[in-house]
GUMARDREN-852567 format. One line per field, with one value per residue (C-alpha): residue number from 1; residue in three letters; x, z, y. Coordinates in steps of 0.001 Angstrom, whole numbers. Layout:
BEGIN
marse NUM ...
nuza ALA ...
px X ...
pz Z ...
py Y ...
end
This chain:
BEGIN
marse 1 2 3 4 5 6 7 8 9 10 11 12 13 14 15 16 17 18 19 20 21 22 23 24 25 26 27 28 29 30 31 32 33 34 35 36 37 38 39 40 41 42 43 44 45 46 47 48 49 50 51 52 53 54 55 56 57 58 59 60 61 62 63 64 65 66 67 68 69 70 71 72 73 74 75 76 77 78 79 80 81 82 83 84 85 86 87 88 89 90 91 92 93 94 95 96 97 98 99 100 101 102 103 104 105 106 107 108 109 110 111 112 113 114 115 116 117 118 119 120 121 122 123 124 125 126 127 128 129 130 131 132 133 134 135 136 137 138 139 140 141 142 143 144 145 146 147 148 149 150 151 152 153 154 155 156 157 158 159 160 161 162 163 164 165 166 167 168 169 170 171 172 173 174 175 176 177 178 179 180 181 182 183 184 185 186 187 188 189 190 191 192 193 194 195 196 197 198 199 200 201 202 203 204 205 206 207 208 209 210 211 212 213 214 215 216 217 218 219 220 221 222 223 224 225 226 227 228 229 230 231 232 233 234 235 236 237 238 239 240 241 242 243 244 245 246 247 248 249 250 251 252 253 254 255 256 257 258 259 260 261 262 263 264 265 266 267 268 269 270 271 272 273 274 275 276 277 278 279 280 281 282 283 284 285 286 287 288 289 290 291 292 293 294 295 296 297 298 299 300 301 302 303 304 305 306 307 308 309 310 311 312 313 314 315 316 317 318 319 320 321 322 323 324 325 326 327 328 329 330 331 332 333 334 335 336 337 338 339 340 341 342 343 344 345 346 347 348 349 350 351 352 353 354 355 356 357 358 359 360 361 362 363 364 365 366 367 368 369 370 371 372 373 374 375 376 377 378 379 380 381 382 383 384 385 386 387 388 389 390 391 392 393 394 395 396 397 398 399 400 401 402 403 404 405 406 407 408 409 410 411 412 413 414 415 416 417 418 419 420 421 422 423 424 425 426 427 428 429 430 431 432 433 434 435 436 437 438 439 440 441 442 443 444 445 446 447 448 449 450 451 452 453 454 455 456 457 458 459 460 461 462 463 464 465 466 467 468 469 470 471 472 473 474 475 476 477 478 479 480 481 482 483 484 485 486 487 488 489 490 491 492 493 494 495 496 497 498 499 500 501 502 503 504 505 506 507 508 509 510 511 512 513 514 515 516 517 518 519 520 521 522 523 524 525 526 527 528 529 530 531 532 533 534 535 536 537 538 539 540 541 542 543 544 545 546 547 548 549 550 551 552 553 554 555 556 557 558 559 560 561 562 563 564 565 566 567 568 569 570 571 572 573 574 575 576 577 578 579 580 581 582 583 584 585 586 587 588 589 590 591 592 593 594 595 596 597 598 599 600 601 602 603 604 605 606 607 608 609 610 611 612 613 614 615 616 617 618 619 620 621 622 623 624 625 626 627
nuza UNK UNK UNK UNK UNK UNK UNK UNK UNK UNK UNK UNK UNK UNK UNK UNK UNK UNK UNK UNK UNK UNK UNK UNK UNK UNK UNK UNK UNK UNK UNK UNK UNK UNK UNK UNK UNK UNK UNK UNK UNK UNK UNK UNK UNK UNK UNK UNK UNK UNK UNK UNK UNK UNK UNK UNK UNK UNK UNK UNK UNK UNK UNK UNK UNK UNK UNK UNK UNK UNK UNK UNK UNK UNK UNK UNK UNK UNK UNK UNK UNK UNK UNK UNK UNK UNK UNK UNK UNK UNK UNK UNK UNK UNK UNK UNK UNK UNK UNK UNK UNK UNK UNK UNK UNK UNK UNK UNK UNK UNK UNK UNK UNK UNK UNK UNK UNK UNK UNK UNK UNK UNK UNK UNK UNK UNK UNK UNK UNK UNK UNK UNK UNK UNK UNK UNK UNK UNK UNK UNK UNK UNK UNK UNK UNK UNK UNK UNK UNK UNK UNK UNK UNK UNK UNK UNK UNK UNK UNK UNK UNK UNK UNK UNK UNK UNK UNK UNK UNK UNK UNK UNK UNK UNK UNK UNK UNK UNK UNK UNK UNK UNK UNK UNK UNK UNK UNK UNK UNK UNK UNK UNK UNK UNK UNK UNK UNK UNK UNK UNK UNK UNK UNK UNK UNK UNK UNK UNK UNK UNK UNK UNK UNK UNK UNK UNK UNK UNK UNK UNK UNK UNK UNK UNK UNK UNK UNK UNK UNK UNK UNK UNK UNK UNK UNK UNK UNK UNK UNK UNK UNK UNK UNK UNK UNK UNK UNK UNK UNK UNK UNK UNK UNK UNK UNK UNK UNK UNK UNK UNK UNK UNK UNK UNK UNK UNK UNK UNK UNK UNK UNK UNK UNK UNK UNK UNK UNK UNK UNK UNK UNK UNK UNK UNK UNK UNK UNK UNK UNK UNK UNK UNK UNK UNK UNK UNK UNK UNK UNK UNK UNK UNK UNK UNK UNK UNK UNK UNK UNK UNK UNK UNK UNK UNK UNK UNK UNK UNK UNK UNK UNK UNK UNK UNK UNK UNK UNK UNK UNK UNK UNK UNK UNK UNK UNK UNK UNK UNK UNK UNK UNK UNK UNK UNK UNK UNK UNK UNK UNK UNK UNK UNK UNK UNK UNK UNK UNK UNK UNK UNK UNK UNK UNK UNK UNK UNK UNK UNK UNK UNK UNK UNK UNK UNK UNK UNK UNK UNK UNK UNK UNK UNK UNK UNK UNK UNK UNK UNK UNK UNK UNK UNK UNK UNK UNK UNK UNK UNK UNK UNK UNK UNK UNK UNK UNK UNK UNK UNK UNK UNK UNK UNK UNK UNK UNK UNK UNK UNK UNK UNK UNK UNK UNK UNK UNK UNK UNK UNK UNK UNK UNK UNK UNK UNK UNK UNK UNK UNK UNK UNK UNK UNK UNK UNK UNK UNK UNK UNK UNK UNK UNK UNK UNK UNK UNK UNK UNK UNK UNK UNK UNK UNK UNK UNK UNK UNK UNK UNK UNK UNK UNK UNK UNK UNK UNK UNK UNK UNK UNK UNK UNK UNK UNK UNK UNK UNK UNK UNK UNK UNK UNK UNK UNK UNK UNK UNK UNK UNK UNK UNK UNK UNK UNK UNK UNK UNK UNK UNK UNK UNK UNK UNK UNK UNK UNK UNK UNK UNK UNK UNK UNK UNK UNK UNK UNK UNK UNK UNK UNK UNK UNK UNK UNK UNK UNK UNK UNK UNK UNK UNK UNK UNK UNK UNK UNK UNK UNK UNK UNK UNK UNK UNK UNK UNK UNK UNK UNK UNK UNK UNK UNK UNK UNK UNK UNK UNK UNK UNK UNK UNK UNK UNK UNK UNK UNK UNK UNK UNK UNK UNK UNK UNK UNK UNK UNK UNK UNK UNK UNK UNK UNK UNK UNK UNK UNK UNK UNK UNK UNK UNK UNK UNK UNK UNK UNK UNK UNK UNK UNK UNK UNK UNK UNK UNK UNK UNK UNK UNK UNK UNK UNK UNK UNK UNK UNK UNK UNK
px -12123 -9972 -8123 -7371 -6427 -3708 -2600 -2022 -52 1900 3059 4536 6594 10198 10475 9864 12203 12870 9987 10732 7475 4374 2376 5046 5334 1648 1727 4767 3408 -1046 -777 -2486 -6311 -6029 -4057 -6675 -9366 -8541 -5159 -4433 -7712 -7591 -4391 -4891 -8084 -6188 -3202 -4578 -2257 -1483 444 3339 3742 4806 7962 7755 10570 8303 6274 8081 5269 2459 1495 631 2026 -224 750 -862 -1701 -3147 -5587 -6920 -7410 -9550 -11828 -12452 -13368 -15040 -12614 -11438 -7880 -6789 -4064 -3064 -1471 930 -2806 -4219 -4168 -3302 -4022 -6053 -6355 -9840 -10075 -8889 -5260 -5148 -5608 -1496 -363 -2924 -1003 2385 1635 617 3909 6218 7422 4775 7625 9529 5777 3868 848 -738 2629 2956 6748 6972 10437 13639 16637 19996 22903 25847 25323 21704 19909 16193 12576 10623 7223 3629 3887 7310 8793 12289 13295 17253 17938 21116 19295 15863 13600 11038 7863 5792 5733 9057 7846 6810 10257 12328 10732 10638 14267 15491 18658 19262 16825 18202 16673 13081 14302 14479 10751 9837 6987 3489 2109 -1569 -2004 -2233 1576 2753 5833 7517 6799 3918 1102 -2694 -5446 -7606 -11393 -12758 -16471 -17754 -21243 -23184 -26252 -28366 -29399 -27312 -28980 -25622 -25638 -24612 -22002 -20321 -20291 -17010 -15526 -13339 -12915 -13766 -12102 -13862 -11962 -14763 -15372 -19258 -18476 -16556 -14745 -11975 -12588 -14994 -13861 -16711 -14962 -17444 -15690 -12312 -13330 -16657 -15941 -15486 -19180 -20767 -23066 -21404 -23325 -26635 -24452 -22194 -20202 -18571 -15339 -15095 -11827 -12255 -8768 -8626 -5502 -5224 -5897 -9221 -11381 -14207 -16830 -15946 -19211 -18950 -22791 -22853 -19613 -21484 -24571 -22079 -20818 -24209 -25509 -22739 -23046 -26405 -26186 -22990 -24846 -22592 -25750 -28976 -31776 -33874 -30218 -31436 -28286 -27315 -24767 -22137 -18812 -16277 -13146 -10825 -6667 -4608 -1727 -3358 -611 2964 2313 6094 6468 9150 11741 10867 14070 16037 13808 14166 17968 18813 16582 17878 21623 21266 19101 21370 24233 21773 21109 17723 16400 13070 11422 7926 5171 4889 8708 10295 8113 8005 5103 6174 7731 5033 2348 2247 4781 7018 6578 7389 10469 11901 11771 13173 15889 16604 17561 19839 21850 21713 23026 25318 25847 23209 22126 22134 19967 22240 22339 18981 17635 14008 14904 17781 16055 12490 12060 15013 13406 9637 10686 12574 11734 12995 13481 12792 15900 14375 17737 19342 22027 22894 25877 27178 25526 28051 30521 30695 30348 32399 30428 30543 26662 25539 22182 20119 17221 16718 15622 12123 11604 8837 7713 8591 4760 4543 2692 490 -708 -3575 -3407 -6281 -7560 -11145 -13562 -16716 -16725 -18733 -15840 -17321 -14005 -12436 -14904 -13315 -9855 -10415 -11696 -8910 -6420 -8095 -8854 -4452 -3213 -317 -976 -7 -548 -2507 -3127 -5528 -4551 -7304 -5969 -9452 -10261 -13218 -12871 -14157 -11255 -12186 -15879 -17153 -18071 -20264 -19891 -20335 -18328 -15435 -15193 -15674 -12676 -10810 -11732 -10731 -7373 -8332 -6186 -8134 -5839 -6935 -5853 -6231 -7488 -9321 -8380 -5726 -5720 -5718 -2639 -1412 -2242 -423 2733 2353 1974 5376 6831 5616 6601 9631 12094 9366 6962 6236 7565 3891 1980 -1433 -2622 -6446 -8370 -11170 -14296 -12593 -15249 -15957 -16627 -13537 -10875 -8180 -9785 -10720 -9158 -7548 -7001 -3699 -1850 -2336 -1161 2154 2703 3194 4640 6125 7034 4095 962 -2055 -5656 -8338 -11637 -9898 -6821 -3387 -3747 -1580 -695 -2861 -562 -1490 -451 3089 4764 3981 5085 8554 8617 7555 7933 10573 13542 12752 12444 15865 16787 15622 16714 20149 20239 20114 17801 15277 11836 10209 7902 5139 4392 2268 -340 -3382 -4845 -6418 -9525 -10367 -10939 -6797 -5251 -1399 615 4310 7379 8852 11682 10621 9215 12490 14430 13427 15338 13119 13823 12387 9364 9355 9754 7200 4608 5487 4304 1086 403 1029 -2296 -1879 -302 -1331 -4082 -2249 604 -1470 -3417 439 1349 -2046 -113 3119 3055 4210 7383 7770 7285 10460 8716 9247 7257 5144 2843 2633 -1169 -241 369 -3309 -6045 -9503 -11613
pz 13035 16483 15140 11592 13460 15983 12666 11736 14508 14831 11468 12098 15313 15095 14903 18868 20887 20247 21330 24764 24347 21775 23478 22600 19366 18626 19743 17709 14620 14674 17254 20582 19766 17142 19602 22259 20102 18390 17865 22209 23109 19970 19911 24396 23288 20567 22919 25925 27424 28082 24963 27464 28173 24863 22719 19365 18110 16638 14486 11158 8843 10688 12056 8860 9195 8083 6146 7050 3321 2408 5521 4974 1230 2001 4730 2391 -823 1164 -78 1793 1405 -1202 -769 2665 5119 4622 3989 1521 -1158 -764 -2189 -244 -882 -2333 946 3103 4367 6007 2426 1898 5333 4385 1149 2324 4751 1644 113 3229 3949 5792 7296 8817 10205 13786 15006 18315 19568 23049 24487 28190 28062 25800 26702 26167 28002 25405 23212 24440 22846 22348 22700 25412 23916 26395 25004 26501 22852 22281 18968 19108 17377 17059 16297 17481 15470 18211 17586 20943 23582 24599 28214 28172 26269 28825 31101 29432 30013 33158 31580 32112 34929 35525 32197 33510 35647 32275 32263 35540 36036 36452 33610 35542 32430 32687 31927 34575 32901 32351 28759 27965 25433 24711 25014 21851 22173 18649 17896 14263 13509 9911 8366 6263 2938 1039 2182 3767 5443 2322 4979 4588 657 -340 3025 4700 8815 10829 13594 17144 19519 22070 25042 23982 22204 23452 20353 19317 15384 13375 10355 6967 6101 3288 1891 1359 -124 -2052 -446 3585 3531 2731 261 -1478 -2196 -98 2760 4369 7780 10540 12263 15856 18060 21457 24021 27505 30203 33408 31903 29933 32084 29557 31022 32510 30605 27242 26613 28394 26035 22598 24020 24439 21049 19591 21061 19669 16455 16209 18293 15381 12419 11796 12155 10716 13507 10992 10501 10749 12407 11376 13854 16271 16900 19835 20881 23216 22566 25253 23106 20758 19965 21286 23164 21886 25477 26238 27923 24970 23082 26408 27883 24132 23421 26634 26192 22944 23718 26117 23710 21306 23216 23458 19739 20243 18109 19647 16480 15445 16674 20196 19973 18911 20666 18267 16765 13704 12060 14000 11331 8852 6151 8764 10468 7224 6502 10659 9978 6834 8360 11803 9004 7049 10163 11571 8575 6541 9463 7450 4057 1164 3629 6406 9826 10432 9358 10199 13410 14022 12201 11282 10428 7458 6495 6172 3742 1432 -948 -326 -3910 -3695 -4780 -7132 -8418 -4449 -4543 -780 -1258 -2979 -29 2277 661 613 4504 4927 6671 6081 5719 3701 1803 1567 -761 -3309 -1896 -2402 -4213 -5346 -8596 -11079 -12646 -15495 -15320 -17904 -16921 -18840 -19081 -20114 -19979 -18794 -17789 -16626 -19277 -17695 -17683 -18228 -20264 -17062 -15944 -19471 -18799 -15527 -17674 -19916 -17307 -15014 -18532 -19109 -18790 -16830 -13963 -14918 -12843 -14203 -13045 -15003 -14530 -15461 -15483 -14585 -16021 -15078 -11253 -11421 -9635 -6534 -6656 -3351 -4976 -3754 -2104 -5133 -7145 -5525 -5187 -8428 -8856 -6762 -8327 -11495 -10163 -11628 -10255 -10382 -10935 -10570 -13777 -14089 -17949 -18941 -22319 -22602 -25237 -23937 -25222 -22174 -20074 -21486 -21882 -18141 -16858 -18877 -17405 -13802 -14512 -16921 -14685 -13298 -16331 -16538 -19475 -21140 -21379 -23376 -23733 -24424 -25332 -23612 -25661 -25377 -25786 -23741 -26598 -28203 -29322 -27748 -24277 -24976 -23455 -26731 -28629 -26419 -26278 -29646 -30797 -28658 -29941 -33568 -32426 -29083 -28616 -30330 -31816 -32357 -32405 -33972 -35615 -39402 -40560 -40620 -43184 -44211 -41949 -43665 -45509 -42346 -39943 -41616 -40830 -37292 -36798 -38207 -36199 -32941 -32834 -35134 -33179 -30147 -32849 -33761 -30028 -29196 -31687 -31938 -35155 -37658 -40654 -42848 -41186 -43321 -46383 -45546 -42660 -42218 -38852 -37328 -37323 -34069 -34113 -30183 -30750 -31266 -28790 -28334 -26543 -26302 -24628 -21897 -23721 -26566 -24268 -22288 -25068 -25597 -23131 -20107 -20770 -24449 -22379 -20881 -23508 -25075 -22054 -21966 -25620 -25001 -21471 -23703 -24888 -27114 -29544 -28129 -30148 -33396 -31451 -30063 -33916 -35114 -32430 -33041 -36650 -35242 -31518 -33452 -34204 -30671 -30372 -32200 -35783 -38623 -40204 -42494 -39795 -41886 -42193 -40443 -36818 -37275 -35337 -35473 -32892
py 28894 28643 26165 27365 30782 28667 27164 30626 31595 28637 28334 32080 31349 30146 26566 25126 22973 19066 17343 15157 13175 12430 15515 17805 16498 16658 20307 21436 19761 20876 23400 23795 23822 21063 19006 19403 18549 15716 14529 14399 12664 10389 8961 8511 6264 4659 3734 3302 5565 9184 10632 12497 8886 8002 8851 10762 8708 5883 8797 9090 8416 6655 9540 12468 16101 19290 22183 25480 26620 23265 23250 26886 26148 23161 24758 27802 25917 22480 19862 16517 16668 14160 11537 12331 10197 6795 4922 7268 4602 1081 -2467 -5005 -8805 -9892 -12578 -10400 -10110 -13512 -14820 -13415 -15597 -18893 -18771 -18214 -20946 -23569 -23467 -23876 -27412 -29220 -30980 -28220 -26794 -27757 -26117 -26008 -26766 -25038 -23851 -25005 -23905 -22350 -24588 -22401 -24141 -24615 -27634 -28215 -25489 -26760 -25565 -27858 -28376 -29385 -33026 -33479 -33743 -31116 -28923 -28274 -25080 -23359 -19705 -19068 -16496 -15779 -13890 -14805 -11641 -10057 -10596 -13931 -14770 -13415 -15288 -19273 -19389 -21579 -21655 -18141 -16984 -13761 -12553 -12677 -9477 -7448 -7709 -6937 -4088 -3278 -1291 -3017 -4915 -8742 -9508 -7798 -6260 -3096 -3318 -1195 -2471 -1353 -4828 -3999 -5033 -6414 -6249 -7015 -6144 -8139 -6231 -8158 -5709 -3196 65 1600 4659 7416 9292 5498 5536 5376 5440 2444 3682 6472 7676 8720 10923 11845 10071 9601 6506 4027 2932 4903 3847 2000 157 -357 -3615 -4358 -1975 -3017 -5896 -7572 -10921 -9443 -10793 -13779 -12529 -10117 -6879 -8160 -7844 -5315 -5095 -3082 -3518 -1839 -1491 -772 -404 -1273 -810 445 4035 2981 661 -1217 -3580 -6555 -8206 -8930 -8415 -4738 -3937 -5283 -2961 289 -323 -317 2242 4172 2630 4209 7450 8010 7393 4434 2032 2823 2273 47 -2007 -5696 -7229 -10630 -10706 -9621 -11145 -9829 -10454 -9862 -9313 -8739 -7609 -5516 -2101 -2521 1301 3095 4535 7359 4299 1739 1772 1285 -1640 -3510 -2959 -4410 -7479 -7970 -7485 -10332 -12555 -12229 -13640 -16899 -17460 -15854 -13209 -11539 -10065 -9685 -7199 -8209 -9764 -6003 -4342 -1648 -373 1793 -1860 -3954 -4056 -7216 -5951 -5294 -8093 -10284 -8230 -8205 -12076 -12357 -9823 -11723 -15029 -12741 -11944 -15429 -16906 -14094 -11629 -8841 -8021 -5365 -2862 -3258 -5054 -5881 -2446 -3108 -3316 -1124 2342 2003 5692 4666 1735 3492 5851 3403 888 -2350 -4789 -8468 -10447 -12746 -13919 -14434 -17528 -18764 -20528 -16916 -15226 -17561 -17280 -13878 -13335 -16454 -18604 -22225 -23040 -26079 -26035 -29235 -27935 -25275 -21774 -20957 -17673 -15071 -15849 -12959 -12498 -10532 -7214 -5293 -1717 -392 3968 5921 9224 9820 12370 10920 8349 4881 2168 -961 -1598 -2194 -5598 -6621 -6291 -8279 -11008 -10918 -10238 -13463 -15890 -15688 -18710 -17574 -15433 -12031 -9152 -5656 -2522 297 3633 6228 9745 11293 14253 17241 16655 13314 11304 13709 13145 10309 7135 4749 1820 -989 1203 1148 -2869 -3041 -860 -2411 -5879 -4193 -3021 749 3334 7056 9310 13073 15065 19091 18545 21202 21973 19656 17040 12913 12584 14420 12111 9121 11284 12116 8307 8097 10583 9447 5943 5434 4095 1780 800 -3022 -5302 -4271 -899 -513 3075 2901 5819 7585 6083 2021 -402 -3296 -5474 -4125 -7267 -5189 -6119 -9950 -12848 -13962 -10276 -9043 -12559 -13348 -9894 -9997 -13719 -11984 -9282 -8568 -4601 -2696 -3265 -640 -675 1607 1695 1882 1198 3637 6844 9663 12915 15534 18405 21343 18910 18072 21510 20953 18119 18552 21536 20243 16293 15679 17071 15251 12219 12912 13391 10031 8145 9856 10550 13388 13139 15090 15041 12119 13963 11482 10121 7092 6701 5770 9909 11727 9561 8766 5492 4292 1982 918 -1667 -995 -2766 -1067 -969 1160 3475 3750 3881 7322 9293 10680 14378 13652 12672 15654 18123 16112 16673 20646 20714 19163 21423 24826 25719 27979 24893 21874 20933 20807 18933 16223 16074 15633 13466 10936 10872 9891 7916 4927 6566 7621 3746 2771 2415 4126 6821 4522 2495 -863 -2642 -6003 -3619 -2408 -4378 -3276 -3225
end
């Protein structure tokens, strides 16, 4: 309890001083005895360097922040905290995420590409700007987008010499530069068999601050992704990172550093002792984490300032030299950034705002111009650029997302919406969101279970249900999502089967070929509102009705609908959903959370959804489908 009681005590003092390095910061933000005890010794191991080395600038959100209440609640009732951190959820590629860069790679020009082209040399006198390559053969350039280390760039230029001086150092790593940088160790580790350790179910890394293991984490990389083995669900692997500078010495033999890591391994629990390895893979990286030391920003400004004045921009992980926009996305977007500037001085975010604030950039969302013209783009910063061949752009997929309430229900609905979803003819993206009801979103599930989520794109989404109707939780997705909802919704209900038309690869398609903004599904056909349900529902639901539709009418004296039987699905246009104004939504939602009256609303509103929809009160026969 030392360190909920420093918590305590901290969160009680007056706000300390700015931070002057990552030390400080880590002590104004967890306090002294959590600092010691993990977040100090960790993040030394993970960087390879002292932590009063390093600057706190660089933190914004890679680095998650504690509050006081939410720690004491968890220790006293037992609970993992849910959805903390930047990586709490995330999507991951079925191949892995070199499958995103192999298929990036497919559709660029094969004659603008070269590999295992080497760079002797980056000519920069005026009018002779070219990269020397190993087989003597020259690439003029008049801007260079450069993603090879900021050291080594600085010095491949015998055109401008005195540049290499901007890199002098000794950090004692192998570059021999002032630019600081953490040499990650990679071992991977195959077990034949699916008997996984149970603390693993469910789990994708681990993270190891002590100095009894060598590795600082260990990654389950089975279980990101089915198909991160060979044979899927017979197999299952581990990922181990190991640093190494001149502050974190690792043997010099590769066999007597694969030993230390499985001895670990096992002494952790990470590696059963019966395991039967299939194999182990290592290797070595010298540039591994960009380290964001306190003099970082100074060292890469001043490279850059002069690069710049050469036509050469020094982006990329190694190439910025900044960790906090160093990781793949980032990387993309520094690129795609660096062009901008080259060609139209900036773009809609700014000067190179990847670059030039990273803490803005991390906390924004960044759309994808799918509609971007060039020749308007020069134009507009008046530049006289010329371009040969169309620009190659995203494809716009569309999207369907699937809601449903559940609570403990099995979803073997979900393996047939993949089917469906993967048997279009177009590719159309899906997610299923399952509002999850009695605690079960927060209950540890294992291993297989969560590929096959993941293969199924299902979303668990924890839901405090108890005693609230279904209906609640499609009203809250709305809510959640209007400004955002794709150009199709379906809302399923709790009991869906698998074998249900609504959920074949034929029944959705052909239902939005006849009709393309709503459509319903249930186990009979559309019936009357029962007399004692009427009075409530012109009460309750009709005003907002009349609020959405912006009118002022008589509630209907018979309304027309598919009842409050749990079997009724919908799909709806996005556009009929936001045509109903958002605090309609809302008001809507409140209804169904009061419950004292919410379940004759949500009986009502299982009468009337389709006129929330955009029909009228009569639901005709030709919307129906039946299972």
């Amino acid at each position: 309890m030392g360190i909920v009681k420093d918590l305590a005590q901290k969160s009680a003092k007056p706000p300390p001083v700015k931070p002057r390095n990552f030390l400080q910061w880590l002590h104004a933000g967890f306090g002294e005895k959590l600092t010691e005890s993990f977040m100090a010794p960790y993040n030394a191991k993970v960087w390879a360097h002292p932590p009063e080395e390093m600057n706190s600038i660089w933190v914004g959100e890679r680095v998650a922040t504690i509050q006081f209440e939410d720690i004491l609640s968890n220790v006293i009732r037992r609970k993992d905290a849910q959805a903390w951190g930047p990586n709490a959820q995330f999507r991951y590629p079925i191949g892995g995420t070199g499958q995103i860069w192999e298929t990036v790679f497919k559709h660029l020009p094969k004659a603008n590409t070269r590999l295992n082209a080497r760079v002797t040399a980056i000519r920069t006198a005026k009018g002779a700007k070219a990269l020397e390559l190993a087989d003597g053969t020259k690439v003029p350039f008049d801007g260079l987008l450069s993603t090879m280390s900021l050291p080594l760039l600085l010095r491949s230029l015998p055109d401008a010499p005195e540049l290499a001086a901007l890199a002098d150092g000794d950090t004692g790593a192998a570059d021999h530069s002032k630019f600081k940088h953490q040499t990650c160790n990679v071992i991977g580790v195959g077990i034949e068999g699916d008997a996984i350790p149970e603390i693993l179910n469910g789990v994708h890394w681990v993270y190891f601050p002590e100095d009894d293991y060598i590795f600082y984490r260990v990654t389950v990389l089975s279980n990101f992704s089915p198909r991160m083995v060979p044979k899927p669900y017979k197999q299952w692997s581990l990922l181990i990172e190991v640093s190494e500078s001149k502050h974190r010495a690792v043997p010099s033999s590769r066999e007597k550093l694969r030993e230390m890591v499985k001895d670990g391994l096992l002494r952790s629990g990470m590696l059963p002792a019966d395991a039967k390895i299939i194999t182990i893979w290592d290797k070595r990286i010298e540039y591994g984490y960009p380290v964001p030391y306190v003099e970082r920003n100074m060292h890469v400004h001043a490279a850059d300032h002069e690069l710049r004045k050469l036509g050469i921009w020094s982006r990329g992980r190694f190439g910025s030299w900044k960790y906090e926009v160093g990781n793949q996305d980032h990387s993309c977007q520094l690129g795609i950034d660096a062009v901008d500037s080259m060609l139209f001085g900036g773009n809609a975010a700014g000067r190179e705002a990847t670059f030039n604030s990273p803490n803005k950039v991390n906390v924004a969302y960044r759309k994808y111009d799918y509609n971007f013209d060039p020749k308007a783009l020069a134009r507009d910063a008046k530049r006289k650029h010329t371009f040969a061949n169309p620009p190659r752009r995203l494809k716009l997929l569309p999207q369907w997302d699937w809601v449903a309430y559940r609570c403990k229900q099995p979803d073997p609905w979900t393996d047939a919406v993949r089917v469906a979803m993967v048997a279009q003819p177009k590719p159309t993206k899906w997610l299923v969101h399952s509002y999850e009801g009695c605690g079960a979103a927060a209950v540890k599930r294992p291993m297989p279970e969560m590929l096959r989520e993941g293969l199924n794109h299902l979303d668990r989404v924890p839901l405090a249900a108890d005693g609230l109707p279904p209906d609640a939780a499609w009203v809250r997705h709305i809510v959640g999502h209007h400004a955002k909802l794709p150009p199709v919704v379906v809302f399923a209900p709790p009991d869906l089967s698998a074998t249900s038309s609504l959920v074949s690869a034929g029944g959705l398609p052909a239902a939005l070929a006849e009709s393309p903004d709503f459509g319903a599904w249930g186990a009979a056909g559309a019936s009357n509102m029962p007399a004692e349900l009427h009075a409530t529902f012109c009460q309750t639901l009709w005003p907002l009705i009349k609020q959405a539709r912006s009118f002022d009418r008589p509630c209907p004296d018979r309304v027309v609908g598919m009842g409050s039987e749990g079997s009724t699905a919908y799909y709806v246009a996005a556009a009929r959903i936001k045509g109903v104004p958002l605090p309609v939504w809302q008001k809507l939602l409140q209804l169904l959370l009061d419950k004292n009256s919410n379940d004759a609303v949500a009986k009502a509103l299982g009468y009337s959804w389709h006129i929330f929809f955009g029909e009228r009160a009569m639901l005709k026969p030709g919307q129906v489908r039946k299972h």
